[in-house]
N, C-alpha and C positions, 0 to 999 in steps of 0.2 A: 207232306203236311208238317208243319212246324208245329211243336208239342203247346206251345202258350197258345195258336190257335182250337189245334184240339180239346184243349182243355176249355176254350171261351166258345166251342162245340156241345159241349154237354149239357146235358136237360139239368134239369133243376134237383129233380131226383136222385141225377149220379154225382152232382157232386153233394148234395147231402149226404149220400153212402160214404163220398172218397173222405168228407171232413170229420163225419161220422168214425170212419175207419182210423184213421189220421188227426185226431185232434188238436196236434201237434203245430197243425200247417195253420189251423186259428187261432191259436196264442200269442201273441195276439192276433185279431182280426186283419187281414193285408185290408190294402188301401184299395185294389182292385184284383180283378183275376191273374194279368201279369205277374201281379206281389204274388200268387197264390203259387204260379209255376213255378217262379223264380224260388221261392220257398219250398215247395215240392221235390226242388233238383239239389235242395243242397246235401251235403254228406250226413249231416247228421239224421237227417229227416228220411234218407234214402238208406240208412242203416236203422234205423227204426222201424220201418214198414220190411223191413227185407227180415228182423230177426221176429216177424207173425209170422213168416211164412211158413209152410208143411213141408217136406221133404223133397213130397215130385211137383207140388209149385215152385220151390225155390232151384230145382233142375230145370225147370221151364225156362226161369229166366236166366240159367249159367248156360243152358243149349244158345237160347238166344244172344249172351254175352259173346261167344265163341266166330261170330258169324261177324262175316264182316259189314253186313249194313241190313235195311229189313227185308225181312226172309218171308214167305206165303206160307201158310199152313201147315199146306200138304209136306213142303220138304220138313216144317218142322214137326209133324206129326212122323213122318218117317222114323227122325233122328229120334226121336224119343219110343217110338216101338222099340227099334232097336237097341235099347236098353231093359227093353220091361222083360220081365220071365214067360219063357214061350207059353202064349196061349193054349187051351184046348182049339179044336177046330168044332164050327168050321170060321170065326173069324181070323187073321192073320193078317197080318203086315202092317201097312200105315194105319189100317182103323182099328188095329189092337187096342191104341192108342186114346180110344174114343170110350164114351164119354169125358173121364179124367182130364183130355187135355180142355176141352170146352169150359169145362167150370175151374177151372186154371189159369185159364186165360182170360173169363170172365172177370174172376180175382184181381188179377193182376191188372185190369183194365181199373175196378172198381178204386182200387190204389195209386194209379198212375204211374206203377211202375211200367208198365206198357203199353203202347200207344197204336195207332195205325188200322186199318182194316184188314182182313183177314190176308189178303193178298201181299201184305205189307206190312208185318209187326216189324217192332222194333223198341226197343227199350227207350226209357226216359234219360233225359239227360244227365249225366250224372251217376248211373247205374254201372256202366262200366267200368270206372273208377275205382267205386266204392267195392265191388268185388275184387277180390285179391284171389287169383289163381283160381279163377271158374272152374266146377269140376276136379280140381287138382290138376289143371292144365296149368302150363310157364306161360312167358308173357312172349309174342309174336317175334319172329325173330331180328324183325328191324328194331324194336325193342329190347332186346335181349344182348344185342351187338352194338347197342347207341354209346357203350362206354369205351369201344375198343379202339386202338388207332388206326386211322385211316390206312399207314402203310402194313398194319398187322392184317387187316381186312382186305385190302389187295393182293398179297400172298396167300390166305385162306380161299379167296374164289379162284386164283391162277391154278390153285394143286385143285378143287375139285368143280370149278368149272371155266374151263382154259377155250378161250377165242371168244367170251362174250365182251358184250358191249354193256359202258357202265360204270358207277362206281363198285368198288368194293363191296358195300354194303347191299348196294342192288343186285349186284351180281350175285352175294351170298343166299340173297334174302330168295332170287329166282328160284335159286338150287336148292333150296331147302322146301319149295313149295310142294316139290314132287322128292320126298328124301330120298324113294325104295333100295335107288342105285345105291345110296352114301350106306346105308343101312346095312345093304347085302354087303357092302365091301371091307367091312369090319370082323375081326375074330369074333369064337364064339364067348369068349371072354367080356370081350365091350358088350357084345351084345346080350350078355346076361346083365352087364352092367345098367343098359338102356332098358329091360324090361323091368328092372326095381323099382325104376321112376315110371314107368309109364304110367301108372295107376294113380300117383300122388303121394306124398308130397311132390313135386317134382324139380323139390334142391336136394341138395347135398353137400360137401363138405369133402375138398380134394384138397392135398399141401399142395401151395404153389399152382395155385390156378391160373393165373396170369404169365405162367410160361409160357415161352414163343416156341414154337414146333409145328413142322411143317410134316404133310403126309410121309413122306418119303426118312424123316426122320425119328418118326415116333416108335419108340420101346415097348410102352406099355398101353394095357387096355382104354385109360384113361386118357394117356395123348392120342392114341389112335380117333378119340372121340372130340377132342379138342380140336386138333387137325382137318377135319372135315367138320368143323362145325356142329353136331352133332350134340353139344355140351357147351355153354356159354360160362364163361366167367363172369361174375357179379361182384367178384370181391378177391382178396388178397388169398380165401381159403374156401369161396363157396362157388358156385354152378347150379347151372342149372338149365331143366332140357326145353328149349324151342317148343312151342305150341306146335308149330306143323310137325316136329317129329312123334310129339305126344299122340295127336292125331293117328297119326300113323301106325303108330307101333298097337293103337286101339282097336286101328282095323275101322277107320273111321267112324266108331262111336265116341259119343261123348261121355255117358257112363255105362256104370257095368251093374248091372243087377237091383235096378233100380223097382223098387214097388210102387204103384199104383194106390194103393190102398194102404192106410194104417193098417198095424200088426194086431190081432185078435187080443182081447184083454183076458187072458187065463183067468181063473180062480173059482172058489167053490160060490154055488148059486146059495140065496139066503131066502127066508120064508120074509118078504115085505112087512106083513105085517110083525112077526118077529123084530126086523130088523129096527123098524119104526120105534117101536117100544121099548126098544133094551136103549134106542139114541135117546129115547124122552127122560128114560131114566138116570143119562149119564149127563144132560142138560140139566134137569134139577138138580141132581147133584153138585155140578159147579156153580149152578147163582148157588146154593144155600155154601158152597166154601168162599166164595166173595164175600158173604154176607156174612157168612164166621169172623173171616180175615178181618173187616171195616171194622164189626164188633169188638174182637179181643183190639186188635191197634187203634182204637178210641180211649180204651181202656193204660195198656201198655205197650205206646208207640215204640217202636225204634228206632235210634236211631242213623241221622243221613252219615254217612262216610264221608270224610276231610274231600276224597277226591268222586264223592258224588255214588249213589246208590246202596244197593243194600248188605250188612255186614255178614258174612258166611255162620257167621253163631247165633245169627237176628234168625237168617233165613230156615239153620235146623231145627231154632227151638218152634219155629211159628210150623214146619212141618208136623214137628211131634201134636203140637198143639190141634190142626186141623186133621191130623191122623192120615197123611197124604206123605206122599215118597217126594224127594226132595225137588223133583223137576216138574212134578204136579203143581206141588205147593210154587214156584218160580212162573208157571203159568198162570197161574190164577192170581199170583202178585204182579203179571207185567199184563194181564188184561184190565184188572182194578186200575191200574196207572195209566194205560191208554184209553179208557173208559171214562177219565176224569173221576173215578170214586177215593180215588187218594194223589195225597200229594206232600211236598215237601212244606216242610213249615214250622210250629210251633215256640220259636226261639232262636239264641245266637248259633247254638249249633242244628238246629236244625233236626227235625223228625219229622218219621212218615204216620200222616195224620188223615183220617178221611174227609172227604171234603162238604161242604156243604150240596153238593150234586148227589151223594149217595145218599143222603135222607130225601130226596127227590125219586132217589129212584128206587129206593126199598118201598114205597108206597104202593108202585106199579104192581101190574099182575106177574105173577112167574114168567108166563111165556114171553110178555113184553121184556123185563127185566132181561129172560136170556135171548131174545133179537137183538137189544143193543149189547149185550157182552160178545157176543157170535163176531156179530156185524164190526164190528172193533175189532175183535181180530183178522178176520178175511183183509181187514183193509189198513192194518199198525203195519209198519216197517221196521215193528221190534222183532227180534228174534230170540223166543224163551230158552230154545234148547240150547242155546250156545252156553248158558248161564253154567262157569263151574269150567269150562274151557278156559284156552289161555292165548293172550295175545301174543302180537309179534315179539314183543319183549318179556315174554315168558311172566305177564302178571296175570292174574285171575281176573275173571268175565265177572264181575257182581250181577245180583239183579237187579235191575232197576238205573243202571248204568249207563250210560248214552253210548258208549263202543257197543253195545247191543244191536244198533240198526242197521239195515241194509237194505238198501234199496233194489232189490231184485222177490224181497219175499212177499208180498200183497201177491205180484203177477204168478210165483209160483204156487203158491196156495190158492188162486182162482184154477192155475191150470190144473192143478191136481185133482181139484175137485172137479173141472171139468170133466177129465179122463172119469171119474167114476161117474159123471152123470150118464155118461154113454154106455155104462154095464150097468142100465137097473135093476137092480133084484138081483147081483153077484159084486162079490168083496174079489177085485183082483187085486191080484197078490205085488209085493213093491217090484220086483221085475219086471214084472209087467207094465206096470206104470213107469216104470223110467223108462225100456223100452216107447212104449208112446209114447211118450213126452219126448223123447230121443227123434222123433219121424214129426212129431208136432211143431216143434220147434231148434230145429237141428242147429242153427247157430246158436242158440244159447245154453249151452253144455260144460259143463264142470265142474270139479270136487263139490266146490260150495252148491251151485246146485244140486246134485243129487242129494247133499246134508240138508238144504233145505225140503225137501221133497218128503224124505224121510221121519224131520220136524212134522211137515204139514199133515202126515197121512197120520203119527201117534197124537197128535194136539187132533184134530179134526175129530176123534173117536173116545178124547176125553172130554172135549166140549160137550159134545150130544150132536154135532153136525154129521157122524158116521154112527152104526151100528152095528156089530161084529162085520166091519169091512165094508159096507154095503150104503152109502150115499140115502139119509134118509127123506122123508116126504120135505119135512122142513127142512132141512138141509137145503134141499133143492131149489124150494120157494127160497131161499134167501141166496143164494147163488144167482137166481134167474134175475135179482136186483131191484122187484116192484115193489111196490107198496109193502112195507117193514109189516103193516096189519097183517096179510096174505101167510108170511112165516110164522106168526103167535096165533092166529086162527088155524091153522095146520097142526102146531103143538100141542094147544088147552087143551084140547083131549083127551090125548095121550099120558098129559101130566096124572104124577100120584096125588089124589084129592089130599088135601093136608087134614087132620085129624086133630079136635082141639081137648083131648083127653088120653091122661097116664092110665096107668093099672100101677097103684101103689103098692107094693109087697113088704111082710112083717120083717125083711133082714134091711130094712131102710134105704129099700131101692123103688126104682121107680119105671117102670117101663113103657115106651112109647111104640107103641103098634105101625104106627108109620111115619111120616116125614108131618110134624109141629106146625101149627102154623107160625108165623112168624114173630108175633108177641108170646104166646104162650114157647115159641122154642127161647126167646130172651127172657122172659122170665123163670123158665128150669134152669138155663146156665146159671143164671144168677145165684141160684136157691141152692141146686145141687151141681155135680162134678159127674161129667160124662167118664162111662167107665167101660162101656166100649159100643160098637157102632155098626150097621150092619142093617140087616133088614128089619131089625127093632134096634130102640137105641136104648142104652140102658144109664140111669142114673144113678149115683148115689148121693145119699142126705149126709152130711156129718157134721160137728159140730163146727167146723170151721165154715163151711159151706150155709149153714143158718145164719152166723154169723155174719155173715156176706152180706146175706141181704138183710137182716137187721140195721148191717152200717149203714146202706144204701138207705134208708128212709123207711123198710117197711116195720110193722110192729107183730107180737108174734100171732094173736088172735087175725090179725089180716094174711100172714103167714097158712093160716088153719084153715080160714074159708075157703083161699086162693086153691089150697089144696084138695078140699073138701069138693070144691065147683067144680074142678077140671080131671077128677078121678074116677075111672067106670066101677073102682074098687070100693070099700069101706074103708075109714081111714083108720091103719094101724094104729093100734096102742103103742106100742115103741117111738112111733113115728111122733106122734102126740104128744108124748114123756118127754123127745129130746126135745122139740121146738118150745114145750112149755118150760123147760128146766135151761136153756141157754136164752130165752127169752126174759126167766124172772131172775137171772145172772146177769142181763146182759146191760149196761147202764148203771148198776149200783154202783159204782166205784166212777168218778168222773174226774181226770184228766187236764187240766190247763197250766196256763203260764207263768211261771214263776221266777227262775229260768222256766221251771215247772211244779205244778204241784198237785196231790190227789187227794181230794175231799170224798167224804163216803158219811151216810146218816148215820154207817154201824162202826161205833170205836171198836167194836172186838175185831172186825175184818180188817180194819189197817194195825190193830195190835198181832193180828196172823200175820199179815204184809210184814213190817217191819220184824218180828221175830226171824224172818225166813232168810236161813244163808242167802240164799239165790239173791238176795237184793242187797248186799253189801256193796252191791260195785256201782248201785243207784245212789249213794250215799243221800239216805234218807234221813230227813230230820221233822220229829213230831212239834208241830205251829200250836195246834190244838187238838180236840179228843178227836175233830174229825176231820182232821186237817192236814198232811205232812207233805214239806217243801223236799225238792231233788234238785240237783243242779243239773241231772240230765234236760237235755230237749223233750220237748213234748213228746213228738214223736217218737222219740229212742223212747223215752219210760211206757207209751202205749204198747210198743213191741213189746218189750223187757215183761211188763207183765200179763200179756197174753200171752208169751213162753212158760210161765209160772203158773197158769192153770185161770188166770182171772180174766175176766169178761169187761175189763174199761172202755172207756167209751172219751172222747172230746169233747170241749167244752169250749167256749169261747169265751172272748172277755166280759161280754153278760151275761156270763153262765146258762150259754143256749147250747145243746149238745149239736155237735159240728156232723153234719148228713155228706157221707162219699157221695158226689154224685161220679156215679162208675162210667155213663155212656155220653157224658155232654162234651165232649172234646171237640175240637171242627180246625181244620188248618185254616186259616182266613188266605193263605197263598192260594192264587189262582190257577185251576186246575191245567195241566198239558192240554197246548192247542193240539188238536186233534183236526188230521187234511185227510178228509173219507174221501174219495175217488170210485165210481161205479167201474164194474170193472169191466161195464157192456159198452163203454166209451159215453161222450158226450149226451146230454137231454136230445131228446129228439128236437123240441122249443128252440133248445139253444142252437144246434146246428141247421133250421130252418131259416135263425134269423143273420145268421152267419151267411148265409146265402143272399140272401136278400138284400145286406150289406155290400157281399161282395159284388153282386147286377148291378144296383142304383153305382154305386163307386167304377165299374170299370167303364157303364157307360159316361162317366163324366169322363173319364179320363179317354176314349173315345173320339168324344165331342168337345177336348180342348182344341183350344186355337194356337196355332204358333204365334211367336211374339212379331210384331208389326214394324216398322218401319216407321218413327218420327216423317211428318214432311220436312223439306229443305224450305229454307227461306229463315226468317229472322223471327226470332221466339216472341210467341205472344206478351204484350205486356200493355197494362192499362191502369184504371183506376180501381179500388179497391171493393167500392158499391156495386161497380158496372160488374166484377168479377165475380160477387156475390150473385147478383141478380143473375148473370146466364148461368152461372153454374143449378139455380133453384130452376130455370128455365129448362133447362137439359134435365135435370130429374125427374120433372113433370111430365115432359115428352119422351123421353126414354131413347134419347139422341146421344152420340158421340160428338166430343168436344177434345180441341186442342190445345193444351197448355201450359203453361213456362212456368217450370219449377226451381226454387233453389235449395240445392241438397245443402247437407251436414255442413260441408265446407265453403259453403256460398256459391257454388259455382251452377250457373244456369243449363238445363236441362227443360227437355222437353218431353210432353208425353201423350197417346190420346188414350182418353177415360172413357169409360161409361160410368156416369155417375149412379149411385144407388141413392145416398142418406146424405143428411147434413148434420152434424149436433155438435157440441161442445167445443167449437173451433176445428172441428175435423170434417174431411172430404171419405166418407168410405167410397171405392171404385173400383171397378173394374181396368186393372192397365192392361193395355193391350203390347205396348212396346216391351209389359216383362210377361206377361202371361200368365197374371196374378193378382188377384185381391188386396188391395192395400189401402193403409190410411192416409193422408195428406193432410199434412200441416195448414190450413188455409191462409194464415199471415208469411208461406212461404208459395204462393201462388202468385206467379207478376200479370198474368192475366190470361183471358181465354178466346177461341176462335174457334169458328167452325169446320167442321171438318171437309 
């Protein structure tokens, strides 16, 4: 059976699974199912589907590679026992092999890597190819010898197989099918040398491979093996052993100690609900450090780097700031940026500014808020941990950086999480996990992999998608890819109710019982200065921090109530003294342009001012009694004398006092497109209608017609009306007509239509002579006949 028919064999069902499985082969959609083989067989698409495979599905298909055309069952159920670790009894032998090879073979039908009925498997086209040294078996040995010369290959079969018929190559190839003889007739030297390779890799690396030596004259262990064939030349310095010797020396298996089964996932079991609740808790925690982060860099962006991303002194101070370890803090700045809650912008040189998307999505509830920062991660092709590494050329990894991404980490970070979804209720441990992933996905193995793996498992348990180790509820729901509601309905629960009240204490702190809500947490920053953080957060009031939000707009008596409202305490006297006493300070003294200059209603406070060493370097000059000009900038003189103990305030040019707005910053730069991809493959929708594309299309293509044959005789030609008229005549009737065209270059031509339309000076039809739809010039038609 020919694979394009097998494939235009399948129910509707399976190839939904195969496109389902392979979305690859729809991208776009082929034009019929042929496109879809022929697409199916190519290399890339045939190394795609080959690195999903499990360890003893993708031996399924190296056993079957090995084989020289399709093979029944039973022998391949055999060959694969005979790799598995001996059974208990009482099954044994070919149905050890069973269940495992059945839904293996299912698989791999599902795929199209395999084709045929049971009596008759055989791999796809193109499979054979694409595997490189099946098993760690060499390549056959009419292949293995296809570089050699003819007269060097007829010396090689003469010494070890003399009187046959043939060429060189045949002859060799004969004697090689059954080595035992060539095998046994070698020292024990070569033949330690042949069992190095039997297992795989199976090259190597000899000086001077390409020597000529015959049985009778070989030295050493290496010629002896070269001489009979035994070891092929591939290159000037390399070799390598013959599939049928490999065979051989295996004892006819294909592998060795192959498992059935994924490898158990070790680690300690965790109490579920436990685990659940310690992930909700580590989920709040990073939306409220997103929302820190947006916060403070609204306030004091930082700046973008000449060569793009974030600067190494931006990155410690915003750590210290969020009170997180530095690769924390790199996470939760490269989920804000794949998130769209920040972005590049604000001017020539450019700062990291949040965007107008994050006041969209501070609005949102907690749980929603951390499904999309989750769900953004699962599926960014950034990589946090690398941040702090160093490239090929020994520069440093910023964050924020575009050398950040790689496109292997979404799929490793699903598969990761996968592996824990299949231990629920135990945190296994990272060997474990690489180990399975090692059986899950065997071709896709190293360095960087496992660094990825080991990112995914310490970010997955900072987000709140793990819980000491252990894949939580929501974790799960978002993993499984449905409805984003399904994982913030699993969470809201769990979450810690936010609390909209301090406990104010007499040493001018302030303390918050649990996680703020979200105004009341932006208005304490404002007010006071976090002084540390924990299962209570603690505040302190000081005089700079009143200050604060005085500049910000507020006045002090609003200051008091704000306090007074949101306090389960009595409000201190202390507390009361400083807000009233940097409040009835705060604005007497006002600040404007001059260069600059400072007006106050008390001449004795600018007679204090001016008296004061400390402002000689303001070079101050008294205008009037309440009046005195500076040549400083505005700016420099409001610093200059709030270092000096005074409480100034801005003014503007119509003496209106100038209000910090602290949080209105917004990038107008359009946030990073953002390419989410499900990691369960394709819409089920979309792969239905992929189908149904691909039917209606392959039946056309089916039901084409070959191109036809013009008649002989002398090309229609007439009047112009009469031409019109049968050609409306033939559209009416849905008749085929005969008629003389002249092309591009005037030269007369013939052709039979079927007409469809007429409009605008054109003939749309059906040509049969090309076997295709086309338009027709009408002022180039010399006239028509029937057919």
């Amino acid at each position: 059976m020919e694979f394009t028919e097998w494939i235009r064999g399948r129910t509707d069902d399976q190839l939904r699974a195969l496109v389902s499985s392979r979305p690859e082969l729809i991208t776009p959609v082929p034009a019929h199912l042929e496109g879809l083989a022929s697409r199916a067989a190519s290399p890339s698409a045939i190394g795609r589907a080959l690195d999903r495979l499990d360890r003893f599905t993708l031996a399924v298909v190296e056993t079957l590679a090995v084989q020289d055309g399709p093979t029944p069952k039973e022998c391949l159920s055999a060959l694969i026992a005979a790799a598995l670790p001996p059974p208990p009894p009482p099954p044994s032998g070919p149905q050890a092999a069973e269940p495992a090879l059945s839904a293996a073979l299912d698989r791999l039908r599902e795929l199209a890597l395999v084709y045929g009925p049971d009596d008759a498997l055989d791999l796809g086209p193109g499979v054979r190819k694409v595997l490189e040294d099946p098993a760690g078996l060499g390549p056959r040995a009419v292949d293995a010898f296809r570089h050699h010369a003819p007269e060097q290959l007829d010396e090689m079969a003469d010494d070890i197989a003399p009187g046959t018929a043939g060429t060189g190559k045949e002859r060799l190839a004969a004697a090689l099918a059954d080595p035992a003889a060539l095998v046994a007739s070698v020292s024990q030297e070569a033949r330690a040398a042949l069992d190095q390779l039997a297992w795989g890799p199976p090259t190597g690396r000899v000086p001077n491979a390409r020597r000529e030596v015959r049985v009778a004259t070989a030295r050493s262990p290496i010629e002896e093996l070269l001489a009979r064939g035994l070891l092929a030349a591939t290159g000037e310095e390399s070799v390598t052993l013959p599939r049928e010797v490999g065979l051989h020396l295996r004892g006819g298996r294909v592998h060795r100690g192959l498992p059935a089964e994924p490898p158990p996932l070790e680690g300690p079991e965790r109490d579920r609900e436990l685990a659940d609740r310690t992930a909700a808790g580590q989920a709040f925690m990073f939306v409220r450090a997103v929302e820190e982060l947006c916060e403070r860099w609204s306030i004091e962006p930082p700046g973008v780097l000449r060569t793009g991303g974030l600067g190494v002194r931006d990155l410690k101070r915003t750590a210290a700031e969020l009170d997180l370890p530095e690769w924390v803090t790199a996470l939760v700045v490269e989920v804000a940026h794949a998130a769209g809650l920040i972005a590049a912008g604000g001017g020539v040189d450019g700062e990291w500014l949040p965007t107008p998307g994050y006041d969209l999505w501070r609005v949102r509830g907690t749980a929603d808020r951390w499904v999309a920062l989750a769900a953004t991660w699962l599926h960014m092709d950034r990589v946090p941990g690398l941040v702090g590494d160093r490239d090929e050329r020994d520069r440093p990894l910023n964050a924020l950086h575009a050398d950040l991404r790689r496109a292997a980490a979404p799929g490793v970070r699903a598969a990761v999480l996968g592996v824990l979804a299949a231990a629920p209720g135990r945190a296994p441990s990272r060997d474990a996990v690489l180990e399975r992933l090692a059986w899950e996905q065997p071709r896709r193995r190293g360095p960087l992999r496992e660094q990825l793996t080991e990112f995914a498992l310490r970010e997955a348990e900072q987000i709140g998608v793990t819980g000491l180790g252990a894949l939580s509820g929501h974790g799960r729901a978002l993993l499984e890819g449905g409805d984003a509601g399904s994982a913030a309905a699993t969470l809201a629960p769990l979450l810690p109710e936010p609390v909209d009240h301090v406990l104010l204490q007499a040493d001018l702190t302030a303390v918050a019982p649990g996680p703020l809500t979200s105004e009341l947490n932006r208005w304490m920053t404002l007010t006071a200065d976090v002084e540390s953080k924990g299962g209570a957060t603690v505040y302190r009031f000081s005089e700079q921090s009143i200050r604060r939000a005085l500049d910000a707009g507020h006045g002090g008596e609003e200051l008091l109530a704000m306090l007074a409202r949101h306090s389960a305490t009595p409000m201190p006297q202390a507390l009361s003294y400083l807000v009233g006493d940097v409040a009835r300070r705060h604005g007497r003294i006002r600040v404007g342009t001059a260069s600059a200059y400072v007006r106050c209603d008390d001449p004795a406070l600018l007679d204090q001012i001016t008296a004061d060493r400390r402002s000689a370097a303001l070079r101050l000059r008294r205008l009037a009694p309440t009046v005195i000009a500076s040549r400083s900038s505005r700016a420099a003189l409001v610093d200059s004398l709030r270092a000096m103990g005074y409480s100034p305030v801005a003014e503007s040019l119509d003496g209106d006092v100038i209000i910090s707005q602290l949080d209105s910053r917004r990038t107008e730069a359009a946030p990073p497109v953002r390419t989410v991809a499900s990691a369960n493959g394709i819409d089920p929708h979309v792969a239905a209608a992929a189908v149904r594309a691909l039917r209606a299309g392959d039946a056309a293509h089916l039901a084409r017609r070959e191109p036809a044959d013009a008649p002989d005789g002398q090309i229609p030609r007439g009047p112009a009306t009469a031409t019109i008229s049968a050609l409306q005549d033939a559209i009416k009737q849905g008749i085929r007509v005969w008629i003389g065209y002249l092309d591009s270059q005037g030269n007369a031509t013939s052709r039979i239509l079927e007409p469809a339309r007429m409009e605008g000076g054109y003939l749309t039809a059906y040509d049969e002579t090309r076997a295709a739809v086309h338009r027709f010039a009408l002022h180039r038609i010399t006239g028509v006949a029937g057919v």
